[in-house]
C-alpha positions in Angstrom: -2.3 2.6 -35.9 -0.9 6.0 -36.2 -2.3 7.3 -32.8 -1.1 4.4 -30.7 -3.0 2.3 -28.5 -6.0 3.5 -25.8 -4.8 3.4 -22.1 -7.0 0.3 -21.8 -6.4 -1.5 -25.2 -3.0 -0.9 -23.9 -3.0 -2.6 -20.5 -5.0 -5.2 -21.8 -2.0 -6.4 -24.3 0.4 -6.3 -21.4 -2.1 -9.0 -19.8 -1.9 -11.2 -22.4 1.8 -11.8 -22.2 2.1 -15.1 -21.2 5.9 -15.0 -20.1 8.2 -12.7 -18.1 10.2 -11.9 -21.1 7.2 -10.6 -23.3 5.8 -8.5 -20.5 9.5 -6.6 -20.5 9.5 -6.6 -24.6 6.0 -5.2 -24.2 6.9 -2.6 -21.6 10.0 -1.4 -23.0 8.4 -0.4 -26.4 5.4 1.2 -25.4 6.9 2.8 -22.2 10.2 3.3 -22.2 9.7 4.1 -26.4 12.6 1.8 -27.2 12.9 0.6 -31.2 12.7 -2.8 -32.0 16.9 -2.9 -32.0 17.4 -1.2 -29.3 15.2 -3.3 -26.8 17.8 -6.1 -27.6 20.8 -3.8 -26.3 19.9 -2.5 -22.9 21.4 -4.0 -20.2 20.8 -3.5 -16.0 23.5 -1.4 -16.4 21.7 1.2 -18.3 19.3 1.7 -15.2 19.5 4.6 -13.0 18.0 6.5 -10.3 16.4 10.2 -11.2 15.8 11.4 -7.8 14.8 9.3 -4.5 10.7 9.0 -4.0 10.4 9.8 -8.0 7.8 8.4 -9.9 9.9 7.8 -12.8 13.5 6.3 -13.5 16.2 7.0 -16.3 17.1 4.3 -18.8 20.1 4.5 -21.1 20.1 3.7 -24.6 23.3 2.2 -26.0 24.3 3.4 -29.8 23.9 0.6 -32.8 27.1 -1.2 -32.9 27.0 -1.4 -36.2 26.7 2.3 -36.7 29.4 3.4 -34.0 32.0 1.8 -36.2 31.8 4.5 -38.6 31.0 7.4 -36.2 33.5 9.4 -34.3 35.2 7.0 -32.1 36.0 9.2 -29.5 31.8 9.7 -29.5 29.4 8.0 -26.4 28.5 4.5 -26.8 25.5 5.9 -25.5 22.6 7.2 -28.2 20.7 9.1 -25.2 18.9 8.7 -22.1 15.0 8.1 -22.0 12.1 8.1 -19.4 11.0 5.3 -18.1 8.1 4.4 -14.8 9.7 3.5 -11.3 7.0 0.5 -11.4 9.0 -0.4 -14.7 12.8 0.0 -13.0 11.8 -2.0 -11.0 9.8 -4.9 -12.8 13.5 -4.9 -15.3 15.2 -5.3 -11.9 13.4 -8.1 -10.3 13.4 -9.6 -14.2 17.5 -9.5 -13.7 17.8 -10.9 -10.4 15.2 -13.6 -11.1 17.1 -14.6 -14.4 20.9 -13.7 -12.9 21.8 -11.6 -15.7 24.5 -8.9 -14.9 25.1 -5.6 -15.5 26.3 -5.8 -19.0 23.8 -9.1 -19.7 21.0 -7.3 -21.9 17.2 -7.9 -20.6 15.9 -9.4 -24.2 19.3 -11.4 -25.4 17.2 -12.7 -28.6 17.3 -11.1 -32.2 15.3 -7.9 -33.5 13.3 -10.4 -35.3 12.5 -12.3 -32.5 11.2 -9.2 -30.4 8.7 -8.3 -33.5 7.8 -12.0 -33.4 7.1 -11.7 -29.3 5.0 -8.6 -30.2 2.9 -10.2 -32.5 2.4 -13.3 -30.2 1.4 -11.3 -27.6 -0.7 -9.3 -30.0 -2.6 -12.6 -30.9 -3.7 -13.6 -28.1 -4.7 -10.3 -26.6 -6.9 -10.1 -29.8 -8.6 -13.6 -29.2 -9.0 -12.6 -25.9 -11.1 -9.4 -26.4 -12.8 -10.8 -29.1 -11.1 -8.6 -31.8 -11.4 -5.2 -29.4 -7.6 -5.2 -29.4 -5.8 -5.3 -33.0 -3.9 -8.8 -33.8 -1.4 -6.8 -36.2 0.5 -4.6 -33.3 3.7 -3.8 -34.0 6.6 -2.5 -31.7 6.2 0.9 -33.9 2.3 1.0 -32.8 3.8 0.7 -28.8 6.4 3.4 -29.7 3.4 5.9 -30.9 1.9 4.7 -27.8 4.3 6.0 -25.8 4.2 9.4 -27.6 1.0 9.4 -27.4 0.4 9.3 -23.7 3.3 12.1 -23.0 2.1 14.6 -25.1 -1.5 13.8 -25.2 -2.5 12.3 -21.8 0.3 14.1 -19.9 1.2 16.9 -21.8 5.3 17.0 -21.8 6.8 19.4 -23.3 7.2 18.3 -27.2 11.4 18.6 -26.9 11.4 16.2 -23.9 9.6 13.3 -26.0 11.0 13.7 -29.7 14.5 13.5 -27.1 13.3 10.6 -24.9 12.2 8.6 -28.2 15.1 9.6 -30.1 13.3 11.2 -33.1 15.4 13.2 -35.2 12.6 15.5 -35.3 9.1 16.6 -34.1 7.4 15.6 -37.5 6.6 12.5 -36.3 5.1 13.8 -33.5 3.0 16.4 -35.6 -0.1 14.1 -34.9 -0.3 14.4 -31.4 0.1 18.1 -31.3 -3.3 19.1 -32.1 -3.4 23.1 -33.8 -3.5 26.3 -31.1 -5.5 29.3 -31.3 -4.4 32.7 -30.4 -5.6 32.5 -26.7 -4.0 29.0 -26.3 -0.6 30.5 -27.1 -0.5 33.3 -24.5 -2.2 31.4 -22.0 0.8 28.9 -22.5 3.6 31.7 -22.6 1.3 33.6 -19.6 2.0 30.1 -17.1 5.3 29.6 -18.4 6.5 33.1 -16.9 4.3 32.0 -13.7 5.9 28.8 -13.5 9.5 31.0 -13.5 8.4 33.0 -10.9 7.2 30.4 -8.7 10.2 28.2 -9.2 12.4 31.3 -7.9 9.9 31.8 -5.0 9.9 28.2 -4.0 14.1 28.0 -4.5 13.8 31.4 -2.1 11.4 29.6 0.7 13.4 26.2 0.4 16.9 27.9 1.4 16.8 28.2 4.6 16.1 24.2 5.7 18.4 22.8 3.4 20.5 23.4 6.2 18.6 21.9 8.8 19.0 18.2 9.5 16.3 15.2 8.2 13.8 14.8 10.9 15.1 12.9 13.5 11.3 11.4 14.3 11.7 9.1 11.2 14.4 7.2 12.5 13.3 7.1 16.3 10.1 5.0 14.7 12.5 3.0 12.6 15.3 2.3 15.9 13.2 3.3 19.1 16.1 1.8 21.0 18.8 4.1 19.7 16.8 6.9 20.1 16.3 6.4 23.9 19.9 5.2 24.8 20.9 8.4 22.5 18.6 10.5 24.7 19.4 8.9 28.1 15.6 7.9 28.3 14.3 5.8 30.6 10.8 3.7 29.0 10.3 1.8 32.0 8.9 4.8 34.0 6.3 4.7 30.8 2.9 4.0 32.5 2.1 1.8 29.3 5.9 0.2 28.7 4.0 -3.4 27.8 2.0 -1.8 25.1 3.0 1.0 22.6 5.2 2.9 25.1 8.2 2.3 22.9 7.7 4.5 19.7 5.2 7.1 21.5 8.1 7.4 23.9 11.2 7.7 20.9 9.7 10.1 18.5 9.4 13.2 21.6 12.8 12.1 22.7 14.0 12.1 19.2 12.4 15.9 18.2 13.6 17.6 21.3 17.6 16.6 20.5 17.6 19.1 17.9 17.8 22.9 18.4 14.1 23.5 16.9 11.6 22.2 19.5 12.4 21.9 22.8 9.1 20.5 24.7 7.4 17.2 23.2 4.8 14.4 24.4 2.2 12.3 22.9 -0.9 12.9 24.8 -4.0 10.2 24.6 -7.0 9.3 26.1 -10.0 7.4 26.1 -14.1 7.9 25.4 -16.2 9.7 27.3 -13.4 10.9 29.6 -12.8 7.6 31.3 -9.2 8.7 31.7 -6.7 10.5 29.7 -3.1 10.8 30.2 0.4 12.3 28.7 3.1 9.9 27.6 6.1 9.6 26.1 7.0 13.4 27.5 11.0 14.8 26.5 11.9 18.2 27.8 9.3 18.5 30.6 8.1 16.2 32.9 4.5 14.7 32.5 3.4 16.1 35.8 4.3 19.3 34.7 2.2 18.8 31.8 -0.3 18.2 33.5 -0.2 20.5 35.6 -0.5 22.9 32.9 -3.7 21.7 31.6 -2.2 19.4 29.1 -5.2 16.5 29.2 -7.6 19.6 29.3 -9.2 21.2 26.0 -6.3 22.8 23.8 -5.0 22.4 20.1 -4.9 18.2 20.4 -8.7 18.1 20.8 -8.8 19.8 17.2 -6.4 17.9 15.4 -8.1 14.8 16.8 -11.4 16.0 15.4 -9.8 17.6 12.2 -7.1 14.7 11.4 -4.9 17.2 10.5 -2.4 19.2 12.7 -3.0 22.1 14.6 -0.7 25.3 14.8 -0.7 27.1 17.7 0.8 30.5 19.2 0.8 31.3 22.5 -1.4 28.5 24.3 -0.5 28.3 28.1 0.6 24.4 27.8 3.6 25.5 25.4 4.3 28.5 27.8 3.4 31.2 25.2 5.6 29.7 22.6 4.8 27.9 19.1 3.5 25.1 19.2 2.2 22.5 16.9 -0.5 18.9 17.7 -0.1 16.5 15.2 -2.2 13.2 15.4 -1.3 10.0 15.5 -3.2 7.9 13.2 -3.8 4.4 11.5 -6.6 3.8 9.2 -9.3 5.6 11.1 -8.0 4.8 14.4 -6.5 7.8 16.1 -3.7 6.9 18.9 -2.8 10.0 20.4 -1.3 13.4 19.4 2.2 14.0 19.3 2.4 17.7 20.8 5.7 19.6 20.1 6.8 23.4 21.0 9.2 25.4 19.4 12.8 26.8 21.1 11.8 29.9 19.5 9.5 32.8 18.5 9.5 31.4 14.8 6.2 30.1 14.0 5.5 26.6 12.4 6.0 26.6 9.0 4.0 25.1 6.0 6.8 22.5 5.7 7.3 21.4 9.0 3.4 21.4 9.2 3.4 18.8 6.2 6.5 17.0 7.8 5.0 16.0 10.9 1.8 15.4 9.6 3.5 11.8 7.9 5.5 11.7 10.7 2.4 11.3 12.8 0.9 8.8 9.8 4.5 6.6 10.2 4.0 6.6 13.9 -0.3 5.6 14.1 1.3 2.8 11.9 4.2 2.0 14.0 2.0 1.9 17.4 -0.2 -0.9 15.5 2.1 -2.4 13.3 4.0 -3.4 17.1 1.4 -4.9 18.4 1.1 -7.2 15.2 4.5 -7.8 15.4 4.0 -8.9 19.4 1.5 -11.1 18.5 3.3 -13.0 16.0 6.1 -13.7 18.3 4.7 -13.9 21.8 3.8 -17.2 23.4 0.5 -15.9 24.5 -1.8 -13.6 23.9 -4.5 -11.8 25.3 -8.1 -12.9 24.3 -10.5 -10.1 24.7 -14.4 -9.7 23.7 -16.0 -7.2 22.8 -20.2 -6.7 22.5 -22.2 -3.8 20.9 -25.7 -3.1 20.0 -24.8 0.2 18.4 -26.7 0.6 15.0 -23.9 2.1 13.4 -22.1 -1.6 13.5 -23.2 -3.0 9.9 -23.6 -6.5 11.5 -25.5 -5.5 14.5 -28.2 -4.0 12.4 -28.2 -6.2 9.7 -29.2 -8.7 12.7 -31.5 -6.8 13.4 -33.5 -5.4 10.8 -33.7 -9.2 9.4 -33.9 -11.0 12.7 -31.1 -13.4 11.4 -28.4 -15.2 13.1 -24.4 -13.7 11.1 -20.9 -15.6 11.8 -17.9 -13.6 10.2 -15.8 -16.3 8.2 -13.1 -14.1 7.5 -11.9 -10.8 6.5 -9.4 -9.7 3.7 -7.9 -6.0 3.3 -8.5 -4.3 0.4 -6.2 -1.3 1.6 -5.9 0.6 4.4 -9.6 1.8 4.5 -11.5 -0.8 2.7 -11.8 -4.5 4.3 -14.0 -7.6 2.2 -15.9 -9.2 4.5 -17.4 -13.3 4.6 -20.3 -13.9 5.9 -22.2 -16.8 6.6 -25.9 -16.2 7.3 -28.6 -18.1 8.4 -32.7 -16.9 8.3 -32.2 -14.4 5.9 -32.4 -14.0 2.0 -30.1 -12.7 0.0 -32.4 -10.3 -1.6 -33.1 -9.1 2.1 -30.1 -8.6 3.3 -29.3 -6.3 -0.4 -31.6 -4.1 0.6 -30.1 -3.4 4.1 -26.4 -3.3 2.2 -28.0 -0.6 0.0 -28.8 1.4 3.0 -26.3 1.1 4.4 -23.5 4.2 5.1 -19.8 2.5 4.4 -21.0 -0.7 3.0 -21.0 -2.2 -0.6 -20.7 -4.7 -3.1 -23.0 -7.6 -1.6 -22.1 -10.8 -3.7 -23.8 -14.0 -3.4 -21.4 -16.6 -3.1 -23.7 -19.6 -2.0 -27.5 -20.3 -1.2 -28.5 -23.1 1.0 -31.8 -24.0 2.8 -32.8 -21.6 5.1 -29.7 -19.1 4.8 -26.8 -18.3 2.8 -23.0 -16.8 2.3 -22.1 -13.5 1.3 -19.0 -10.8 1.0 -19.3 -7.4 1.7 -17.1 -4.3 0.5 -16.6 -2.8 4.2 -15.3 0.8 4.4 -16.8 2.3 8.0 -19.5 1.2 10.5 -17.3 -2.1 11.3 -16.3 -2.6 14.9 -13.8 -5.7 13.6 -12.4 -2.8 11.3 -11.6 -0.5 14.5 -10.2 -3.1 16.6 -7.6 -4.5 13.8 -6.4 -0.9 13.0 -5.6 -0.9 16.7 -3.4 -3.8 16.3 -5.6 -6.8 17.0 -6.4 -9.9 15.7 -9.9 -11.0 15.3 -10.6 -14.5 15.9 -14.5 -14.6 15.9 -17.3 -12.1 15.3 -20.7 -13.4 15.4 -23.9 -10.8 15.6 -28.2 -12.0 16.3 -30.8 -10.2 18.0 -29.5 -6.6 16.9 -25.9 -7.4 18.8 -23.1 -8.1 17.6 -19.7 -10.1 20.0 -16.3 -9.6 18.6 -12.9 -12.0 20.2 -9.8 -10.7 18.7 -6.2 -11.3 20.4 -3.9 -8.5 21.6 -0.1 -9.3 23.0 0.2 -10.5 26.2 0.1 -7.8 28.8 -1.1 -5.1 26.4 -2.9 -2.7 28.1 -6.5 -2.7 26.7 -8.1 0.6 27.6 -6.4 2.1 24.5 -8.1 -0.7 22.1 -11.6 -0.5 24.0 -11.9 3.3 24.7 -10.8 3.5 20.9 -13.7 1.3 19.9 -16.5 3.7 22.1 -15.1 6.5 20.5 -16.8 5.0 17.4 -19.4 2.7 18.7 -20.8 4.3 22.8 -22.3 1.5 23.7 -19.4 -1.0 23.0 -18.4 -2.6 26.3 -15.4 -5.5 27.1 -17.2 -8.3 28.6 -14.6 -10.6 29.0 -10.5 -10.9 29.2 -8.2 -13.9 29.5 -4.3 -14.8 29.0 -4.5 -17.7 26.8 -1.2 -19.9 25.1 -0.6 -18.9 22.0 0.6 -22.4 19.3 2.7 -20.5 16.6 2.2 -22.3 13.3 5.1 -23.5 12.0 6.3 -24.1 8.6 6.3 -27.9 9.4 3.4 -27.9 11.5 1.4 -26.2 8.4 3.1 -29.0 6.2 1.8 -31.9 8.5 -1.1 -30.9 8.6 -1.9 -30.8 4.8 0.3 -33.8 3.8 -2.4 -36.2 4.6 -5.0 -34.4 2.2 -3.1 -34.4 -0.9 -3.3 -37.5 -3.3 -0.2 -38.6 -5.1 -1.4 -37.0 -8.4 -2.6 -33.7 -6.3 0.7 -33.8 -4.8 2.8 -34.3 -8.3 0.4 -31.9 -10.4 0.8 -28.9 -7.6 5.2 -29.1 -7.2 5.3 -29.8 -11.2 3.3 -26.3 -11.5 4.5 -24.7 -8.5 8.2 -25.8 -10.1 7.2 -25.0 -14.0 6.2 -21.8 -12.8 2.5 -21.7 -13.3 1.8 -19.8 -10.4 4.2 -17.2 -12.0 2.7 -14.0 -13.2 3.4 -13.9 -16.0 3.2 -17.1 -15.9 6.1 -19.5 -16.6 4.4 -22.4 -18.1 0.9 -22.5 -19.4 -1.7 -25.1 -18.0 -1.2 -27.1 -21.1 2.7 -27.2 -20.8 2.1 -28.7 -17.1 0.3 -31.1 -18.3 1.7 -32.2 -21.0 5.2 -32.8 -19.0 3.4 -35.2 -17.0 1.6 -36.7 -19.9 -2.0 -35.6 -18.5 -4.8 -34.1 -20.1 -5.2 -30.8 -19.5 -9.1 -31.1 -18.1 -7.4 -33.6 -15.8 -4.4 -31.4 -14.6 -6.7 -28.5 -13.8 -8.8 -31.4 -11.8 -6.1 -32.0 -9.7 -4.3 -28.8 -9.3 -8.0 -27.6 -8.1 -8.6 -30.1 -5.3 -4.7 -29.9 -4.4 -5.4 -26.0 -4.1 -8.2 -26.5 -2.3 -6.8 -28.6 0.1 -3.5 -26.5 0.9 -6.0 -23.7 1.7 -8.1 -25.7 3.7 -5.1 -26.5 6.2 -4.0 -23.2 6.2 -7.0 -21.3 6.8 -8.3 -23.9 9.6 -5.2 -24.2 11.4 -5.4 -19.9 11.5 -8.7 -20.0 12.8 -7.7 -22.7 15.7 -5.0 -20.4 16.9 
């Protein structure tokens, strides 16, 4: 297997190690490029940083012992130093901590021949697996060409960098990933390699001037809004929304403006259709001022709301002539304001500080929502909302519609920040119905059946846009109940107690007009507690539920990878292994039963 594995092929072996230590054995050889010996000899020690935020780490490689008795002994214990991925760093450091080995304890403590024998285990099953798709004789030498195989060829490092990260004594071996170059190929490659110099010098040249400058101080204003206010002398209870999200759209402005490079700041916001708009969280001029000004009129913040992206600006009367710069302030697809900032200066906004602000304004969208979460989880009561819209651009209002069907939302799971799965139970609609709505549907995907029943039947949904619950979760609520018929669709979700709403409800408009609040309450909020979730599941177990679920839980069967195989739990407790999964299934079942219904009683 002279070329190595396929990316797949590849992936697919790591899957089928069934224990921590052979996903590590695996990695190490066909990532890191490490020989059979020298997997046995690298400790956490070896580890190191390349540069913060990288994508990869650096991973010593200690010399054979046996071979540094006759070398120079003044020489390096160490042979060289090869490339490894920050996802692997940090799998080898989580394997260290979980198995308390120290900084001289090697990952694999086992013999040379024991990691071939891991290799071909591993190997095995990935074969029976993929019915034969994936070779049964791997060796670590077919993960080592693996590794050379995806820098050169997939990623195309420079050939000196591999034969040194691998530890070849020479690029023949690498002679078959280094396919032959015609004329054209060779300048071209000499051509960018003079480009790259030049732009390298030109970047160093640009760059020179802000290492100088201090981090941006708006980072760690969203990190420690308290310190940034005391720092500033700031007063957050003249906030008109101190209850809500005044606290980080207050710290960041104060935070800018205490440097020398922008002396005016605020976070400006408002609401659909004009209902209202204000300025908040102002440092370095008053929000009256501001206002007076023109601030809440049109200006750069109306285009970097409807760009997403910020907006440079020189010579606008808000920022008194001066440079000035409207970043917005975004989660998901929920926008919560723009932070506006204006230069001391004459200098304009740079590309940097353009790029700079523009994640500053991503942490701080996340901050504003990721409070109110946080408030909900820890207050004592909460503020029940509900929402109704008929707007046909809300995927459960129109699915109601079109099919004259009644839809309860069972629950919702994120996928990522812009994708949510939805559950759905449905009754008076088919299944093939409601696929052909999904299908026409802008934003929405993925329909799977999960059950059919007389006269209805349950669903999931891939949901990307045209999703009110969406909206109203990125702006920090929870969703208790959504339930759409007759072409309308009512929404309850939870905010913190006192939270001001118009944010959340002018926020939904802004996507769906006709949205309206029809009803707001203070209700108590019943934490769940760790022993009020273990009551109310202890009843549901049986004894052998109860013994099959710690004696995997404990063996490590829930482990990925996993611990102890289905068979080994089983046969500790002298089961069959039909009758283990029986009652790790219904004990499963049963855990998640009590969880999930106690969430949706709170």
């Amino acid at each position: 297997m002279a070329d190595g594995l396929s990316t797949d092929a590849y992936d697919a072996l790591v899957t089928a190690a069934e224990t921590y230590r052979a996903v590590i054995v695996v990695r190490l050889a066909g990532e890191a490029g490490l020989r059979t010996s020298e997997i046995t000899r690298v400790t956490p020690g070896h580890l190191r940083e390349f540069n913060a935020g990288s994508e990869v780490s650096l991973l010593a490689v200690p010399t054979d012992a046996d071979r540094a008795e006759h070398s120079d002994p003044d020489a390096s214990s160490i042979d060289r130093e090869t490339v490894l991925p920050s996802s692997l760093a940090a799998e080898l450091k989580r394997y260290a901590d979980s198995t308390g080995r120290g900084d001289d304890d090697p990952f694999v403590g086992v013999s040379p021949r024991r990691i071939q024998m891991i290799v071909s285990e591993t190997a095995d099953r990935a074969a029976d697996r993929t019915e034969g798709v994936i070779p049964a004789d791997v060796t670590p030498r077919d993960l080592r060409a693996t590794f050379a195989r995806r820098l050169l060829a997939d990623r195309g490092v420079s050939p000196h960098a591999v034969r040194e990260a691998g530890g070849w004594e020479s690029l023949g071996p690498l002679d078959d990933y280094l396919g032959p170059l015609d004329g054209d190929a060779v300048a071209d490659a000499v051509v960018d390699a003079v480009a790259d110099d030049r732009s390298s010098a030109a970047d160093a040249a640009a760059v020179a001037p802000s290492r100088d400058m201090a981090a941006l101080p708006g980072f760690e204003a969203i990190l420690d809004p308290g310190d940034s206010a005391e720092a500033s002398g700031s007063d957050e209870t003249n906030s008109p929304d101190n209850s809500d999200d005044a606290s980080p759209l207050a710290s960041v402005p104060d935070a800018l403006t205490g440097g020398d490079r922008w002396t005016e700041a605020w976070v400006v916001r408002g609401w659909a259709g004009g209902e209202l708009e204000e300025v908040v969280g102002a440092a370095g001029v008053d929000s009256e001022t501001l206002v007076d000004r023109g601030a809440t009129g049109d200006g750069p913040w109306r285009a970097a709301i409807d760009e997403c992206e910020p907006v440079a600006s020189d010579g606008h009367s808000v920022a008194t002539g001066r440079p000035s710069l409207a970043v917005p302030v975004r989660y998901g697809e929920v926008t919560h304001g723009v932070l506006c900032l204006v230069a001391a200066t004459d200098t304009p906004v740079s590309d940097t500080e353009r790029r700079e602000l523009s994640i500053l304004g991503r942490c701080l969208g996340w901050a504003v929502t990721a409070r109110r979460w946080h408030d909900l989880l820890h207050s004592d009561a909460v503020t029940e909302v509900a929402f109704r819209t008929a707007d046909n651009g809300a995927f459960l209002a129109r699915l109601s519609a079109n099919l004259g069907c009644r839809i309860e939302l069972s629950s919702t799971v994120s996928v990522d920040d812009r994708i949510s799965q939805f559950y759905l139970s449905i009754e008076g609609a088919r299944p093939q119905d409601i696929a052909d709505v999904v299908t026409d549907a802008a934003g929405v995907s993925d329909l799977r059946v999960i059950e059919t029943r007389e006269g209805g039947c349950s669903v999931s949904v891939r949901v990307e846009s045209g999703s009110a619950v969406r909206v109203l979760t990125e702006h920090g609520a929870t969703v208790r109940d959504a339930t759409a018929a007759d072409g309308s669709v009512r929404i309850v979700a939870d905010l913190p107690e006192g939270a001001d709403v118009r944010p959340v409800a002018g926020g939904l408009r802004a996507t769906f007009p006709d949205a309206r609040l029809t009803s707001k309450e203070s209700v108590a909020h019943s934490p769940l507690t760790e022993s009020s979730l273990s009551e109310s599941v202890a009843d549901r177990f049986t004894e052998r539920q109860c013994a099959a679920l710690s004696a995997a839980y404990h063996g490590g069967y829930f482990d990925w990878p996993r611990g102890s195989t289905a068979e080994e739990v089983a046969d500790s407790m002298d089961i069959s292994s039909p009758t283990f999964h029986n009652h790790i299934r219904k004990a499963q079942r049963a855990l998640l039963d009590g969880l999930f219904e106690n969430d949706r009683r709170r």
